[in-house]
C-alpha positions in Angstrom: 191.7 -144.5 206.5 191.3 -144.7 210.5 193.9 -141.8 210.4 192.0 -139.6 208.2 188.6 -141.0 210.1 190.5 -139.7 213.0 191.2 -136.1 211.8 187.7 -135.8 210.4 185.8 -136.3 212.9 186.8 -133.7 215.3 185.7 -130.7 212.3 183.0 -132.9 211.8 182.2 -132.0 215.4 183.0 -128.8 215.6 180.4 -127.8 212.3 177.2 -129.9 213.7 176.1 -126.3 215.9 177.0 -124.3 212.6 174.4 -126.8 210.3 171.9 -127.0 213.4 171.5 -123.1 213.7 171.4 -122.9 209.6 167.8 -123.4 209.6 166.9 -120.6 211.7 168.7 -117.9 209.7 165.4 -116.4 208.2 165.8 -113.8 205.8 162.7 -111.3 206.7 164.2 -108.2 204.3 164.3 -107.9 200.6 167.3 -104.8 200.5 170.7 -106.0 199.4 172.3 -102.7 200.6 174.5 -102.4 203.7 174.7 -98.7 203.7 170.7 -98.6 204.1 169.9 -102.0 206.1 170.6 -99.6 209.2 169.2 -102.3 211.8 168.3 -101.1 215.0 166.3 -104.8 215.8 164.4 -105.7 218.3 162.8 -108.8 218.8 160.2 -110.3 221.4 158.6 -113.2 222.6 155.1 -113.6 223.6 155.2 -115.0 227.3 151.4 -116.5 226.3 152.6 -118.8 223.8 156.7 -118.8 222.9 155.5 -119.8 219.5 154.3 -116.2 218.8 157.2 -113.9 218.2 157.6 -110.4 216.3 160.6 -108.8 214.8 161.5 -105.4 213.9 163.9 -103.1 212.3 164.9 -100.1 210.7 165.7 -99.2 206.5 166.6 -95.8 205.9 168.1 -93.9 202.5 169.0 -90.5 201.4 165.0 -89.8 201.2 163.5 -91.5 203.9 163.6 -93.8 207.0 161.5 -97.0 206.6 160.3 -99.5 209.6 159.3 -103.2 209.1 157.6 -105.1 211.2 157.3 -108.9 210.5 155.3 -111.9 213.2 155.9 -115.2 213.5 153.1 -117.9 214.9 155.1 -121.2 214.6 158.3 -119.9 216.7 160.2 -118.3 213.7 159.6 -120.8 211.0 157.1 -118.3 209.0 157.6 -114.7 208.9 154.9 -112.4 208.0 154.8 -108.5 207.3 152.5 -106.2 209.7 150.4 -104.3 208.5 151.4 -101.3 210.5 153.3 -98.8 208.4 154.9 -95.9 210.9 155.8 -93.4 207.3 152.4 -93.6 206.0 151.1 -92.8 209.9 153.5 -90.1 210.5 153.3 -88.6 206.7 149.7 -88.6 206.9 149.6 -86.8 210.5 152.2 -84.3 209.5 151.2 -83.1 206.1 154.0 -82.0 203.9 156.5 -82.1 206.4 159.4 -84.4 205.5 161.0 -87.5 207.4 165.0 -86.9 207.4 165.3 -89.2 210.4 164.1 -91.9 212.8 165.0 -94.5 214.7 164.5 -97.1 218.0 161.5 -99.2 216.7 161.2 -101.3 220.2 158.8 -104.2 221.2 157.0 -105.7 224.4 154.4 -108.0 225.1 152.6 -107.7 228.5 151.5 -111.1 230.1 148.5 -111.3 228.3 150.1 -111.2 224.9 149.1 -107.8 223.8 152.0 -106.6 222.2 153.1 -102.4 222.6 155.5 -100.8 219.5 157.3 -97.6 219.6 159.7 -95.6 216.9 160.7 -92.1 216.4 160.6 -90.0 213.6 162.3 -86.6 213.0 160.5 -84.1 210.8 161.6 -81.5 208.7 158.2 -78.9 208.3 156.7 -78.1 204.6 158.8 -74.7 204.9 161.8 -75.9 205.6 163.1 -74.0 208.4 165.5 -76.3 210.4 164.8 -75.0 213.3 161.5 -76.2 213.6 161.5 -79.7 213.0 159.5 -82.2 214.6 160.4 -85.1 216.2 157.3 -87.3 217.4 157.8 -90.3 219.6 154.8 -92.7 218.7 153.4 -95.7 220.5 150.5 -98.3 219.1 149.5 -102.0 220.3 148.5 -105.0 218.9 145.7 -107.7 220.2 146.7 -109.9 217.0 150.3 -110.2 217.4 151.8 -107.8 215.4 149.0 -108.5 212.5 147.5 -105.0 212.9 147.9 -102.5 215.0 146.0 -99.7 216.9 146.8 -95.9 217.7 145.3 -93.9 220.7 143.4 -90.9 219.0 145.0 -87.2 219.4 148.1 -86.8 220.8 147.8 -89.7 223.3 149.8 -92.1 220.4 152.6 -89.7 221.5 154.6 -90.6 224.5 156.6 -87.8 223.4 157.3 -85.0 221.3 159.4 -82.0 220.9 161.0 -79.7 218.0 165.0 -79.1 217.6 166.9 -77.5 214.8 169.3 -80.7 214.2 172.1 -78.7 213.1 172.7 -76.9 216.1 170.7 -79.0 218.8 169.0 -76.5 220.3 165.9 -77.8 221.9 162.4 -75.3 221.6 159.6 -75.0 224.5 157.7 -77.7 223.5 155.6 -80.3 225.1 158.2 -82.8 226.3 161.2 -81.8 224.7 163.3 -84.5 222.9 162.8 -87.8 224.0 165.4 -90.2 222.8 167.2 -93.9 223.2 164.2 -95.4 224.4 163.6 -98.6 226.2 160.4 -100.6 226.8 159.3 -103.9 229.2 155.8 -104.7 230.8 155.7 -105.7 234.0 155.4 -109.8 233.6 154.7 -110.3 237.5 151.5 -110.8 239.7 152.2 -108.2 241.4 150.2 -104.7 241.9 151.8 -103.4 239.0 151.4 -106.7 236.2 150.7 -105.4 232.8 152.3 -102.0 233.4 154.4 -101.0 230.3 157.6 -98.6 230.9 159.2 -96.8 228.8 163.0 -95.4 229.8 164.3 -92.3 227.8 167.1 -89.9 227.8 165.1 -86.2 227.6 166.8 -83.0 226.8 164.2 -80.3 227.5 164.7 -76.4 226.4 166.4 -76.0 229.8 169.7 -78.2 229.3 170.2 -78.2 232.8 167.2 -80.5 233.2 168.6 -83.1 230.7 168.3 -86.5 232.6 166.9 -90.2 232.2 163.0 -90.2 232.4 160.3 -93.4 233.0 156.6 -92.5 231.7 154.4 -95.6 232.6 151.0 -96.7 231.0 148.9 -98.4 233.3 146.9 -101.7 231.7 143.3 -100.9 229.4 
């Protein structure tokens, strides 16, 4: 017995961080499919109250490209869905053109716990020509942690856009060009620049030779 008590013990051990960290494996999707549970996560923290907490991610198929939002209140016990709903947005902005792509949903709370999204969507137009598709770079915020969530009017919920024909990459004139692999934080500090939200991009304009990394800043209110 003390020699089996002996042996045990060890695993025993070795399994207690396993069990501990069980109960914080929430499941916030419903899909059961790994070729469409694309991911792309991003999760953040309010710096108000750690309690508060939002997730995000990305759910695309051979039709469309999906993004959930779900908050948390009671530090990632209880998970509930946002409102916010980027297709609906972007489908009913962009009548009858169709999403074929998408991607970086990305999240940041500013020291006052208003909380900033952004995503990408690439859009194919209503008559099909591949060479103009859109893709629209959208921003919103949130006062009620990720509950609802607002979009400036106009093009201001852009922080960029562009049109590329995705088969050969070539970038048109347009506005900013593409604006890609994007990056957000707010400036937590108390410094001259607190509540600033960044955003950090690769951009490939018309011109190739301009391609580069980019940082477009939104100053607080």
């Amino acid at each position: 017995m003390r020699k089996h008590a002996k042996f045990l013990l060890p695993l025993f051990l070795s399994l207690i961080p396993l069990l501990t960290s069980a109960q914080y494996d929430k499941k916030v999707s419903n899909s059961t499919s790994s070729s469409s549970d694309e991911g792309e996560a991003d999760i953040a923290i309010s710096p108000v109250d750690t309690n508060k907490m939002v997730i995000g991610f990305m759910q695309s198929s051979p039709s469309s490209v999906v993004f959930k939002l779900y908050n948390s209140s009671d530090g990632g016990t209880i998970w509930s869905a946002s409102t916010l709903n980027p297709l609906t947005i972007a489908t009913n902005e962009f009548t009858g053109y169709h999403v074929i792509g998408g991607g970086d949903i990305l999240l940041a709370y500013d020291k006052t716990g208003k909380l900033y999204c952004s995503w990408i969507y690439l859009l194919l137009p209503p008559s099909q020509n591949i060479d103009s598709c859109r893709w629209v770079s959208y921003w919103a915020y949130s006062t009620d942690n990720g509950n609802t969530f607002t979009l400036e009017p106009g093009n201001s919920h852009f922080w960029g856009q562009g049109i590329i024909n995705p088969q050969t990459q070539n970038v048109a004139n347009f506005a900013d060009g593409i604006c890609d692999r994007n990056w957000l934080a707010c400036d937590l500090t108390n410094g001259p620049n607190a509540n600033n939200l960044y955003v950090g991009y690769i951009n490939y304009p018309s011109d190739i030779q301009n391609t580069g990394l980019k940082v477009k800043v939104l100053s607080p209110g």
